[in-house]
N, CA, C and O of each residue as an XYZ file, in Angstrom:
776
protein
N       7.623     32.677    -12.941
C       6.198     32.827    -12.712
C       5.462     32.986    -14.047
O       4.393     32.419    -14.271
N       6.076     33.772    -14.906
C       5.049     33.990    -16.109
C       5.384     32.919    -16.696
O       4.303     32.465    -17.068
N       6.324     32.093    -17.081
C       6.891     30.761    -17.493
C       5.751     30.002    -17.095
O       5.222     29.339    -17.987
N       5.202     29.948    -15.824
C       4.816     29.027    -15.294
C       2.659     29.027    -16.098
O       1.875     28.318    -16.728
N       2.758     30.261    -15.475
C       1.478     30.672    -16.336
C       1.299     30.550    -17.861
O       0.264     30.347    -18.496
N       2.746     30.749    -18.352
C       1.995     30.879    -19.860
C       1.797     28.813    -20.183
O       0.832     28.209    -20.653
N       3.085     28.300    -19.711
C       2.798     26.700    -19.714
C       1.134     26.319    -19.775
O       0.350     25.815    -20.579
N       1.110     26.962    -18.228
C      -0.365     26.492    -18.068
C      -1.321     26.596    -18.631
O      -2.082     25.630    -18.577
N      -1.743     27.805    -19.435
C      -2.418     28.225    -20.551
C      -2.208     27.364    -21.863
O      -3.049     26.788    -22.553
N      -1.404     27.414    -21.943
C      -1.288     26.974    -23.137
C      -1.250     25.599    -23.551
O      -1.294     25.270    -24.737
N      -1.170     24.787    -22.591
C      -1.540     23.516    -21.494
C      -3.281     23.200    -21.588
O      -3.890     22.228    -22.036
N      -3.722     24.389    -21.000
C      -5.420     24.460    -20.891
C      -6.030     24.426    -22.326
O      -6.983     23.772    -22.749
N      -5.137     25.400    -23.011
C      -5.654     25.166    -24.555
C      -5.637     24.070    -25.542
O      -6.526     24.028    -26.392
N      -4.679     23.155    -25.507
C      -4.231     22.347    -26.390
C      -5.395     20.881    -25.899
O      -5.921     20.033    -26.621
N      -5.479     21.129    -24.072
C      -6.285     20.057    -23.627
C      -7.469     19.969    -24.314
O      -7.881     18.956    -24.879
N      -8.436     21.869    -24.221
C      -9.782     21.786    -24.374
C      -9.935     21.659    -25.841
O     -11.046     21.265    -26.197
N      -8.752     21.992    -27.118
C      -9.237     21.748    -27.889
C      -8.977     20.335    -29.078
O      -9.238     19.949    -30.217
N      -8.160     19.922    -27.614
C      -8.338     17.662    -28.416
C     -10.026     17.077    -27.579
O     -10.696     16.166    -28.065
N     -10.425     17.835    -26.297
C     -11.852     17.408    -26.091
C     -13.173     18.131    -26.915
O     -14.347     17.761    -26.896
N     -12.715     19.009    -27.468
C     -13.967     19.804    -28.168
C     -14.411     19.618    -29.254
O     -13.559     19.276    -30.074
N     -15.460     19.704    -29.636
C     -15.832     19.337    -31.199
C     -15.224     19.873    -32.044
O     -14.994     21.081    -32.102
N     -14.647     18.451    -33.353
C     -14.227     19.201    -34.070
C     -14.342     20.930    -34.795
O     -15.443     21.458    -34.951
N     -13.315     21.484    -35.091
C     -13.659     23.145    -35.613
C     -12.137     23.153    -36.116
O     -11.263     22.305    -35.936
N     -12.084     24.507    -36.879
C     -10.692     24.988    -37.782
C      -9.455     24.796    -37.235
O      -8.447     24.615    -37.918
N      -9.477     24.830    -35.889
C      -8.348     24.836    -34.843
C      -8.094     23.641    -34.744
O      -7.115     23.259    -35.386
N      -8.634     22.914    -34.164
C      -8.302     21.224    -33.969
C      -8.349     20.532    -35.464
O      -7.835     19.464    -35.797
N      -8.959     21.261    -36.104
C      -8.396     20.287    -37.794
C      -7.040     20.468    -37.956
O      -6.260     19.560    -38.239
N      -6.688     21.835    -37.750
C      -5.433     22.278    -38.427
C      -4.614     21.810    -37.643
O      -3.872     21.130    -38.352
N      -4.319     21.752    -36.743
C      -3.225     21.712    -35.356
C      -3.615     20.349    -34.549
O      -3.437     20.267    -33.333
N      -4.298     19.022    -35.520
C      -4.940     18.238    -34.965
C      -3.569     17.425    -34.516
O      -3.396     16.736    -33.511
N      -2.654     17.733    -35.588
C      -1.283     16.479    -34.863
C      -0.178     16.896    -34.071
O       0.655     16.105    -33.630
N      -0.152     18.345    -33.848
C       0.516     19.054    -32.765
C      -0.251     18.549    -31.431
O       0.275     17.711    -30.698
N      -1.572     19.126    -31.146
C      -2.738     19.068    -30.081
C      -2.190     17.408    -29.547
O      -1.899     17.212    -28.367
N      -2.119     16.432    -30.475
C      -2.345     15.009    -30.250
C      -0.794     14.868    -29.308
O      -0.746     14.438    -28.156
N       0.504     15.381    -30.183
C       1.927     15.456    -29.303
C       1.398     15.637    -28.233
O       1.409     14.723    -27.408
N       0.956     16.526    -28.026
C       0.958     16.964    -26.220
C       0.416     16.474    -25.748
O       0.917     16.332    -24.633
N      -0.736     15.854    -25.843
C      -2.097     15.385    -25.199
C      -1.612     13.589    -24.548
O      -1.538     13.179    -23.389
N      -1.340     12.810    -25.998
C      -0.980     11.539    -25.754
C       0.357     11.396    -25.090
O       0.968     12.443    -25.305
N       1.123     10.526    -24.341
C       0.075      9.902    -23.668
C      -0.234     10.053    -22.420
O      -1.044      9.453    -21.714
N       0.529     10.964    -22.193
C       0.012     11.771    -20.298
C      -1.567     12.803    -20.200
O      -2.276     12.874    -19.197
N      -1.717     13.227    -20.988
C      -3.244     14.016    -20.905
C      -4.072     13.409    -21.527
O      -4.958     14.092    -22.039
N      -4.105     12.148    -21.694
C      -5.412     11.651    -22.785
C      -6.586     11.602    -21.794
O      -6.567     11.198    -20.631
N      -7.672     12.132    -22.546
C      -9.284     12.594    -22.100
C      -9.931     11.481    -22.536
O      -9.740     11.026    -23.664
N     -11.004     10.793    -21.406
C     -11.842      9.840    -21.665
C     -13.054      9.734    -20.848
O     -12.915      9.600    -19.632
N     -14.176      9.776    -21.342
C     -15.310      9.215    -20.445
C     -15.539      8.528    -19.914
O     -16.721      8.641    -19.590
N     -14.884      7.311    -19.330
C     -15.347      6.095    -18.642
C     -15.597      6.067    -17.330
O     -15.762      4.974    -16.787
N     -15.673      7.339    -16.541
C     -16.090      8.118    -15.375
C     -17.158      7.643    -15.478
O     -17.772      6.986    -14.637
N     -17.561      8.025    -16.837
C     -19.494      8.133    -16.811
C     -20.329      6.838    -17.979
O     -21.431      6.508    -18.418
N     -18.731      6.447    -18.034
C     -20.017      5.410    -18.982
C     -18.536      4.314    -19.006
O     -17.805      4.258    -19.995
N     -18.300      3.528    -17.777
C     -17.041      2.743    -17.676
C     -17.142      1.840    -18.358
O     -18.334      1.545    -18.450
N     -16.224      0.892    -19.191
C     -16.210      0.007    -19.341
C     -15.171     -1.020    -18.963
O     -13.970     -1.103    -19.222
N     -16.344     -2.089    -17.983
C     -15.546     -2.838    -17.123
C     -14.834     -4.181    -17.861
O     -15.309     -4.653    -18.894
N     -13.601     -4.752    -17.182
C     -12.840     -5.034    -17.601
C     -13.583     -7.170    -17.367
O     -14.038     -7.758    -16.386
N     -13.338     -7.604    -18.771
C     -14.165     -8.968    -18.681
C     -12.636     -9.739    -18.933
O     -12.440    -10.888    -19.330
N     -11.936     -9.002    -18.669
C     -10.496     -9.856    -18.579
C      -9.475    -10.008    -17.351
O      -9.504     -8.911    -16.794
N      -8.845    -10.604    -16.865
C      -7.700    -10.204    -15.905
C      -6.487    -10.059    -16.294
O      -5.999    -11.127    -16.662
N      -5.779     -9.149    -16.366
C      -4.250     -9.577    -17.252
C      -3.281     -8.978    -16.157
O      -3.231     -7.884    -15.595
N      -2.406    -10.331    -16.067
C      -1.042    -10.541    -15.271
C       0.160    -10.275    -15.960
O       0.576    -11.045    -16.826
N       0.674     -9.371    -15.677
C       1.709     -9.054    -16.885
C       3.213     -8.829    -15.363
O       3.273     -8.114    -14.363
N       4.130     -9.835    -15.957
C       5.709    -10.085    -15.487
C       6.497    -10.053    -17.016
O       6.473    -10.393    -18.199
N       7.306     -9.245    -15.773
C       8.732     -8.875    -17.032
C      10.149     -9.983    -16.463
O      10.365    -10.244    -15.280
N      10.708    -10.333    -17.266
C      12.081    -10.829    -17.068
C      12.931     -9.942    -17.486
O      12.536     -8.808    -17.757
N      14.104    -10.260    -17.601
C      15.322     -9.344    -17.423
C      16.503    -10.038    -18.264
O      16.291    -11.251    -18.262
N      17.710     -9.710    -19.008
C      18.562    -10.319    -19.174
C      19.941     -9.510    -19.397
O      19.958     -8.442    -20.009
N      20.834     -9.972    -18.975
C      22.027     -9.468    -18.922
C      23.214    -10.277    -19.665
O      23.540    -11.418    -19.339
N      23.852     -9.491    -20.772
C      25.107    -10.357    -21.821
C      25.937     -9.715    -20.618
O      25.828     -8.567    -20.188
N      26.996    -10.966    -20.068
C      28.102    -11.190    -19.379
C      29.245    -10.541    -20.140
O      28.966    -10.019    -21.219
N      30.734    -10.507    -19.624
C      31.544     -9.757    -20.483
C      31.993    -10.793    -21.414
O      32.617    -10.411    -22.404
N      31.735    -12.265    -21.227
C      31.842    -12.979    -22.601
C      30.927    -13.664    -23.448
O      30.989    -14.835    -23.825
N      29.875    -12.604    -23.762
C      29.209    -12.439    -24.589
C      28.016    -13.482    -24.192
O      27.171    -13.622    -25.076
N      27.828    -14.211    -23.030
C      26.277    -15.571    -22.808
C      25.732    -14.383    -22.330
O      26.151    -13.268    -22.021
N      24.636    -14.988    -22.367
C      22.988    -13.811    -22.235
C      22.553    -14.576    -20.501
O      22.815    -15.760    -20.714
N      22.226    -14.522    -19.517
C      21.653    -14.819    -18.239
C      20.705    -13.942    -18.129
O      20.810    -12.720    -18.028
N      19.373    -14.876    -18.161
C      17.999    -14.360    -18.262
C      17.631    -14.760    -16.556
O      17.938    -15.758    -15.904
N      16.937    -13.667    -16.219
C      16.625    -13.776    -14.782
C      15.134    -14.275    -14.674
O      14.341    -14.113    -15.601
N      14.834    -14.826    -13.614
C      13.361    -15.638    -14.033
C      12.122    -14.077    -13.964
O      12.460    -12.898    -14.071
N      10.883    -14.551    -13.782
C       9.919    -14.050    -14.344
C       9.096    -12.896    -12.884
O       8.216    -13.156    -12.063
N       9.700    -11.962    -13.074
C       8.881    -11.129    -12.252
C       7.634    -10.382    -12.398
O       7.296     -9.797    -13.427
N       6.647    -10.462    -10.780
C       5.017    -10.286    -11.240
C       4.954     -8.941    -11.250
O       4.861     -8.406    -10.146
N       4.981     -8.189    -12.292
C       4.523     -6.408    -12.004
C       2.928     -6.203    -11.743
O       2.609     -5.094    -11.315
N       1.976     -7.082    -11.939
C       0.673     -6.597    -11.449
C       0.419     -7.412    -10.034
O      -0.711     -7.667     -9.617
N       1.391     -7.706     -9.496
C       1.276     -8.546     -8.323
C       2.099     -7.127     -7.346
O       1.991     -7.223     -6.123
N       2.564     -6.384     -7.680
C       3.171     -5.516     -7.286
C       1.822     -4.362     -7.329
O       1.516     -3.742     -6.311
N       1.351     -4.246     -8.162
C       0.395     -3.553     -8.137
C      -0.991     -3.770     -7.498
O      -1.782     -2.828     -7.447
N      -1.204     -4.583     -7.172
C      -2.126     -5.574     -6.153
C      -1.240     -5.251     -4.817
O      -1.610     -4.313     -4.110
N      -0.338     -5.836     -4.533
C       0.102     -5.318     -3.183
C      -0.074     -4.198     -2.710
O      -0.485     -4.008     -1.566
N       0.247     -3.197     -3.627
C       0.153     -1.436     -3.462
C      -1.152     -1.263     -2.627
O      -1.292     -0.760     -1.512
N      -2.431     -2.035     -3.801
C      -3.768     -1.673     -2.954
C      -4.624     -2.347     -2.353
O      -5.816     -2.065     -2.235
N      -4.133     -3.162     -1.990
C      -5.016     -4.139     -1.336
C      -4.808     -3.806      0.502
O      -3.741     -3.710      1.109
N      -5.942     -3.710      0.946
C      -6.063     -3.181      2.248
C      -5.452     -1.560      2.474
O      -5.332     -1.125      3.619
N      -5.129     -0.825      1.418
C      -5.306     -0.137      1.329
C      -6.748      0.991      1.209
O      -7.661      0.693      0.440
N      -6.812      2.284      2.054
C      -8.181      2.599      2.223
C      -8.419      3.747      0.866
O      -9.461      3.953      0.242
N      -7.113      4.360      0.690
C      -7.026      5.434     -0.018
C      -6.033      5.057     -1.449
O      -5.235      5.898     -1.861
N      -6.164      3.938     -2.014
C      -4.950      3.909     -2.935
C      -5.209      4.759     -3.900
O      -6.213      5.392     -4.227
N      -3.487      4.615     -4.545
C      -3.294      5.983     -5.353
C      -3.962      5.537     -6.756
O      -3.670      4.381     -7.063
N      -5.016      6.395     -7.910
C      -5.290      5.929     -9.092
C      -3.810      5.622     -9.889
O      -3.980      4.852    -10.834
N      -3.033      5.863     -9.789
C      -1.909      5.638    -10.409
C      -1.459      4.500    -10.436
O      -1.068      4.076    -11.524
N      -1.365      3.580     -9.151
C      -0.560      2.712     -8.463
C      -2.206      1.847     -9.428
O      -1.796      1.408    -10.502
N      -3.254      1.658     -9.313
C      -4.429      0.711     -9.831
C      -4.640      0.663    -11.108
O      -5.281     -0.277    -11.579
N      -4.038      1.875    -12.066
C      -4.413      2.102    -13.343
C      -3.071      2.060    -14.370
O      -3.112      1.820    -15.576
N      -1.860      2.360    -13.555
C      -0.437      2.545    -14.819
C      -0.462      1.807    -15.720
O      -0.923      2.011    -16.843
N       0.186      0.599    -15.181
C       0.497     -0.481    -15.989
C      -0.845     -1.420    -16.946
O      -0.696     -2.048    -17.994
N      -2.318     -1.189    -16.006
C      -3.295     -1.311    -16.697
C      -3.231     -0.869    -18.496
O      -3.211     -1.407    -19.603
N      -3.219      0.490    -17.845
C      -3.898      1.334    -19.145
C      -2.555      1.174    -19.869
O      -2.683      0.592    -20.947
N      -1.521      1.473    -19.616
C      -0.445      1.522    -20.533
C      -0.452      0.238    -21.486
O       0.044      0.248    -22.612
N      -1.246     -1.177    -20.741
C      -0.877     -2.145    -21.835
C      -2.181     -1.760    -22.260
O      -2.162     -1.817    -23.490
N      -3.072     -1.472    -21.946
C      -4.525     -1.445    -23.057
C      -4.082     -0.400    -24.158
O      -4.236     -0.722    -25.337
N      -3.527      0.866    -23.836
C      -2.830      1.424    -24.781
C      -1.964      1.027    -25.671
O      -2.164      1.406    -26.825
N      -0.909      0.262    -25.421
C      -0.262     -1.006    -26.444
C      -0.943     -1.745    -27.377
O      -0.701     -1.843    -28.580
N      -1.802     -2.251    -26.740
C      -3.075     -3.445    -27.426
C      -3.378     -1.958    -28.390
O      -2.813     -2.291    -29.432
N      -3.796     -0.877    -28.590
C      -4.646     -0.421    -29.089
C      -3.808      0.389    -30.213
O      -4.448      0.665    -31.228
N      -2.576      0.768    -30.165
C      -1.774      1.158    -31.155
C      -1.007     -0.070    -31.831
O      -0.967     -0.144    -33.059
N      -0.589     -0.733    -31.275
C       0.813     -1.645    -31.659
C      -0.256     -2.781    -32.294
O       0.097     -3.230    -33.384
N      -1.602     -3.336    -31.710
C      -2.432     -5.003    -32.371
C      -1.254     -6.006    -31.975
O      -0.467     -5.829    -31.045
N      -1.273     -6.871    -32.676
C      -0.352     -8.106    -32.307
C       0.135     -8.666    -32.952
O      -0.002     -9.875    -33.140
N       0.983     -7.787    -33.575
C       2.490     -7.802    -34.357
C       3.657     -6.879    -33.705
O       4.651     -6.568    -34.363
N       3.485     -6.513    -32.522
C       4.013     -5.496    -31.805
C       5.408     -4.914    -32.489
O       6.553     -4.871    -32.038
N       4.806     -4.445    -33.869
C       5.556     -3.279    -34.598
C       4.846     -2.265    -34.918
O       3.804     -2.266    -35.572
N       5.598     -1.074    -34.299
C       5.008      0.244    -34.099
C       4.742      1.080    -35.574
O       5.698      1.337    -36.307
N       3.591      1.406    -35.867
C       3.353      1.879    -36.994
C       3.416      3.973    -36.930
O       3.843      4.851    -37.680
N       2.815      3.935    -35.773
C       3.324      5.735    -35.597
C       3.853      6.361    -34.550
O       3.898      5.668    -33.534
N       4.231      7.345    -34.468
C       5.129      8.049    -33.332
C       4.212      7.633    -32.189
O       4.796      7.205    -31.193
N       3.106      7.673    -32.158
C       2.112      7.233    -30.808
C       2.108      6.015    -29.957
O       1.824      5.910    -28.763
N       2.540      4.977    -30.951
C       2.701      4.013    -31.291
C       3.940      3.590    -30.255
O       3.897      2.885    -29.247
N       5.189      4.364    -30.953
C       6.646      4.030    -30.158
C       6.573      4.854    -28.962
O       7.286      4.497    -28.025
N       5.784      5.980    -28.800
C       5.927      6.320    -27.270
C       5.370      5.467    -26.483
O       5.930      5.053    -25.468
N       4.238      5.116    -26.847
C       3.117      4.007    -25.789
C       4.287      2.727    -25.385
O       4.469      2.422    -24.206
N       4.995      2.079    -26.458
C       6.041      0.825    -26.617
C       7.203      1.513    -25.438
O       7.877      0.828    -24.669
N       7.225      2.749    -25.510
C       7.899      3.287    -24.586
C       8.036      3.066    -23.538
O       8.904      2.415    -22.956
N       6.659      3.917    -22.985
C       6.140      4.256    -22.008
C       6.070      2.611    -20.870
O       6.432      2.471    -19.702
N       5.437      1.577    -21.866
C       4.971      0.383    -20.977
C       6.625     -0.049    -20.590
O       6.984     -0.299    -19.439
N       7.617     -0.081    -21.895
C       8.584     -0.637    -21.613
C       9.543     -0.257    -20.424
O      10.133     -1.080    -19.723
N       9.637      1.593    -20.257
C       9.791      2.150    -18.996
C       9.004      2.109    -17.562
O       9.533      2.456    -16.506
N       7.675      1.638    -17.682
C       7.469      1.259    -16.263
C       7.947     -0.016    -15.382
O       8.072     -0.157    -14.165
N       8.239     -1.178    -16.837
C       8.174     -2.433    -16.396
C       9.773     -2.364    -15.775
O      10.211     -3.173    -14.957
N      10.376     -1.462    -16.225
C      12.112     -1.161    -16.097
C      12.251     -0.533    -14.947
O      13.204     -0.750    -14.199
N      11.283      0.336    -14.687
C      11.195      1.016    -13.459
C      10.953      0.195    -12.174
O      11.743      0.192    -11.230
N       9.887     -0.447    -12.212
C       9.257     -1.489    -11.488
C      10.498     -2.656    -11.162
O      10.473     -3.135    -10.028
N      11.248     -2.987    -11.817
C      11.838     -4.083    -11.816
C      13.204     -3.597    -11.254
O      13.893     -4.299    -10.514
N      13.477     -2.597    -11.577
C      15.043     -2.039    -10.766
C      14.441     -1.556     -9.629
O      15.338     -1.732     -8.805
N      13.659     -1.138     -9.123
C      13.174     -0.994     -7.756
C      12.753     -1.882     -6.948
O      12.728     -1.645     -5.740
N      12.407     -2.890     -7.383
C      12.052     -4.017     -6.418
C      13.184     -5.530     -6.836
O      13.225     -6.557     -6.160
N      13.613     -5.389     -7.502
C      14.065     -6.686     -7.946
C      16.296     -6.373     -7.716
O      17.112     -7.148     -7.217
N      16.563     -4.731     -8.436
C      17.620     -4.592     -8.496
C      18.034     -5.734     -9.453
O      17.268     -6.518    -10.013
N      19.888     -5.671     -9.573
C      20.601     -6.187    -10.237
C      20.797     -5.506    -11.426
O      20.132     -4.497    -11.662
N      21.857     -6.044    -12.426
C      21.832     -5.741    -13.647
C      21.489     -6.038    -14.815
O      21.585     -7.223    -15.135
N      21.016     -5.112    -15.747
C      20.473     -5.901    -16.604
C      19.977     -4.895    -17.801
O      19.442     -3.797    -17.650
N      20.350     -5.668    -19.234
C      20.280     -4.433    -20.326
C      19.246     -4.940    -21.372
O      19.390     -4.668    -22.564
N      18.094     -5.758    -20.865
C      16.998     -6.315    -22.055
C      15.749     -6.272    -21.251
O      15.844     -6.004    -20.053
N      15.014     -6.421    -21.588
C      13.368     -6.546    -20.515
C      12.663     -7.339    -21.390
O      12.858     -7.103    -22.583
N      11.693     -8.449    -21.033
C      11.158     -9.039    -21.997
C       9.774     -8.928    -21.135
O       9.884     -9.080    -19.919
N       8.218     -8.622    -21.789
C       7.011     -8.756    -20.790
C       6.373    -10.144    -21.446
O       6.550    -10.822    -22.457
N       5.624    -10.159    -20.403
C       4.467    -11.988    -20.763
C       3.411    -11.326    -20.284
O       3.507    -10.783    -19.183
N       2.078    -11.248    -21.113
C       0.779    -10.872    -20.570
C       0.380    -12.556    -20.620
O       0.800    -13.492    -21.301
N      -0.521    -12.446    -19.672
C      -0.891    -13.500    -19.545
C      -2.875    -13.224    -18.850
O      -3.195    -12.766    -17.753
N      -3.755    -13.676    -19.911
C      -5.354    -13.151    -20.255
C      -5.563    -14.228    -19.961
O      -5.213    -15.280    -20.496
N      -6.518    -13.909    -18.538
C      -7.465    -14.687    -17.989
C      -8.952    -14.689    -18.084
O      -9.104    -13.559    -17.621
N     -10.321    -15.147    -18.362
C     -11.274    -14.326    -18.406
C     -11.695    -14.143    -17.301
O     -11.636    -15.166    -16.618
N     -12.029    -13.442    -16.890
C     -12.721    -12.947    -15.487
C     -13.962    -13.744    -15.380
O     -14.984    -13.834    -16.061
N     -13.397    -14.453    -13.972
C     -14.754    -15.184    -13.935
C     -16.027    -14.591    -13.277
O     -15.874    -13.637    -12.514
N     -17.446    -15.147    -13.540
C     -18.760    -15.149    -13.220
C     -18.642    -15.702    -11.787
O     -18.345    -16.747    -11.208
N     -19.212    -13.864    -11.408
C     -19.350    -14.314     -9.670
C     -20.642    -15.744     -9.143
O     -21.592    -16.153     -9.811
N     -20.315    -16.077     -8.135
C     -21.378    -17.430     -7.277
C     -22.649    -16.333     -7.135
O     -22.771    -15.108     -7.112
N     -23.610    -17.637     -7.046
C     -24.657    -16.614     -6.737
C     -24.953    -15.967     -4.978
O     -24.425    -16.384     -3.947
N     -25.740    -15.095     -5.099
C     -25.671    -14.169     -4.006
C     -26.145    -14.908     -2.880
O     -27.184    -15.568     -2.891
N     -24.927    -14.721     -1.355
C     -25.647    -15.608     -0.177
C     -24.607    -16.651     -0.236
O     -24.059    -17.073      0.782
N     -24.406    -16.956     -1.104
C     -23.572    -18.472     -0.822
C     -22.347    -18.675     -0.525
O     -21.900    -17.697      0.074
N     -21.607    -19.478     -0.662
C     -20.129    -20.055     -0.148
C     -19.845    -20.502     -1.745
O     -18.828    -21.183     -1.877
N     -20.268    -20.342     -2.438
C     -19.965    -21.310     -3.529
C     -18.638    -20.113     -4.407
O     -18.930    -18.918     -4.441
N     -17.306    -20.568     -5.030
C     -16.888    -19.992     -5.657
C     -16.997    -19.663     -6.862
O     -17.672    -20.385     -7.595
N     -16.376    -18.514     -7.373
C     -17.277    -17.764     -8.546
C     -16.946    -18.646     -9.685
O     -15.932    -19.227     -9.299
N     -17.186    -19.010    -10.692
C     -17.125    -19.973    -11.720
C     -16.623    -19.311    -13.148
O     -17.136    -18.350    -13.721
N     -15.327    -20.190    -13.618
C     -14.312    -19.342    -15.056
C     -15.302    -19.697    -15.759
O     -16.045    -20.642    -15.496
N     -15.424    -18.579    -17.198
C     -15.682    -19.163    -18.513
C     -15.489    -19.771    -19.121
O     -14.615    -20.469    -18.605
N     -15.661    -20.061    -19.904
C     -15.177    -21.526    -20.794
C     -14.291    -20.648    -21.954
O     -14.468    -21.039    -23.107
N     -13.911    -20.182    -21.881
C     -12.792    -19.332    -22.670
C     -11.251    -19.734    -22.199
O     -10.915    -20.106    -21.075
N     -10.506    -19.580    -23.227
C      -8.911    -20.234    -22.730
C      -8.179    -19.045    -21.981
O      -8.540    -17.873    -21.873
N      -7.358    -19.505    -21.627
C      -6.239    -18.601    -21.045
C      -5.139    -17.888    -22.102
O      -5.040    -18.690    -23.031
N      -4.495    -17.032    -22.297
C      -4.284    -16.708    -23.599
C      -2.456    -16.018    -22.651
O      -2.242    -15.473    -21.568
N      -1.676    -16.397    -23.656
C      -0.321    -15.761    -22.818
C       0.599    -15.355    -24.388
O       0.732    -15.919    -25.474
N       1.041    -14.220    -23.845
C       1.072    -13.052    -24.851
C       2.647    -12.781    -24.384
O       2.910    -12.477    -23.221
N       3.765    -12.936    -25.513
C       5.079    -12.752    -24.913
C       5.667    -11.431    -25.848
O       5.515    -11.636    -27.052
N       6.191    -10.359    -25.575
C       6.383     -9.520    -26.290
C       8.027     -9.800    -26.831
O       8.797    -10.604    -26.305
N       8.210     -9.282    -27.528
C      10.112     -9.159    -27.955
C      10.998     -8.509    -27.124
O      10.733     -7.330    -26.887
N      11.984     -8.983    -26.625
C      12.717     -8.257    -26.139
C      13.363     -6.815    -26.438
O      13.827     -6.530    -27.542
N      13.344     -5.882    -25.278
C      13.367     -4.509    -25.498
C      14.771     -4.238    -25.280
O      15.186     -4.871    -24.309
N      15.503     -3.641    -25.746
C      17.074     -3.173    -25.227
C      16.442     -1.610    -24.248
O      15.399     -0.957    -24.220
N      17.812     -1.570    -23.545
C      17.397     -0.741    -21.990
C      18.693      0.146    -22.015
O      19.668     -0.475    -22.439
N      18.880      1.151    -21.744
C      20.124      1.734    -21.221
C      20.909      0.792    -20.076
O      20.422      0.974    -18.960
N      21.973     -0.139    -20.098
C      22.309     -0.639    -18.403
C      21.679     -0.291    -17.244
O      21.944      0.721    -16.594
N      20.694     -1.257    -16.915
C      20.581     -0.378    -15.590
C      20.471     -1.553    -14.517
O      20.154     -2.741    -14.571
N      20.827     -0.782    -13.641
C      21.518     -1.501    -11.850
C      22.593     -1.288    -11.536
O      23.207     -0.382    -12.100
N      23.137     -1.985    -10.617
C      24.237     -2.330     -9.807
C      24.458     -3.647     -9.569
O      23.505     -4.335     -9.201
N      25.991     -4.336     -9.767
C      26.139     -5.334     -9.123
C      26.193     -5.317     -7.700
O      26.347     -6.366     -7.075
């Protein structure tokens, strides 16, 4: 119980003072505060001042497994935001989790790693982490088998310009390209079952 309380406190503290204006405390203890905070407690306004998304990104992972004589068998291309679309679609109550994970985790990628996807700080390799463990997660739960590599493909669509209001007419793409984004293959602890 007091375990549990002092966590929490001290939990409450580290939160309010990565949201508070800078002061002596968050200068000094600014890269401790940041450990804890990133990337499960990160604080953001877009509640109140969102910024909506002028992209669509489809992101599938493949899989590959070295045999015991040494050939590599790459498994074809599975949809993880098609999985995430299933979750909520006709759904009344979906979970923010199930609409936002894999979202934010790659906007978080994009925003530490750029596009040389070599990690420059500890924030950096947890985020490379983090995306690389959901897509691992996602993929041994729905897909199974074995397999000790993960490779992702984003693939940037621009969100098209809705038809105008009243009509039948479908909404119309930008004149912007399609953009497909293949990351390096990740090594994995074994995971599955034959």
């Amino acid at each position: 119980m007091v375990l549990c309380l002092a966590v929490t406190l001290i939990h409450a503290a580290l939160v309010f003072l990565h949201v508070a204006p800078a002061n002596p405390l968050s200068q000094r203890y600014g890269r401790q505060i940041d450990a804890w905070v990133f990337p499960l407690f990160e604080q953001n306004w877009r509640l109140f001042a969102p910024d909506p998304e002028s992209t669509n990104r489809h992101i599938s992972a493949r899989t590959m497994r070295t045999a015991p004589d040494g050939t590599a068998q790459v498994s074809g291309w599975f949809d993880l935001s098609g999985v995430d679309r299933s979750a909520t679609e006709h759904n009344p109550f979906p979970s923010h989790t199930t609409q936002n994970m894999l979202r934010r985790a790659w906007t978080s990628y994009l925003e530490t790693l750029g596009g040389d996807d070599r990690p420059r700080s500890e924030r950096a390799v947890l985020i490379q982490q983090y995306l690389r463990n959901i897509a691992v997660d996602r993929v041994a739960d729905h897909r199974g088998g074995v397999f000790d590599s993960i490779q992702l493909r984003v693939i940037t669509v621009p969100a098209a310009a809705p038809g105008p209001p009243g009509s039948n007419r479908p909404a119309t793409a930008p004149s912007a390209s399609v953009n497909t984004r293949y990351l390096p293959w990740w090594k994995v602890a074994p995971h599955g079952t034959d």
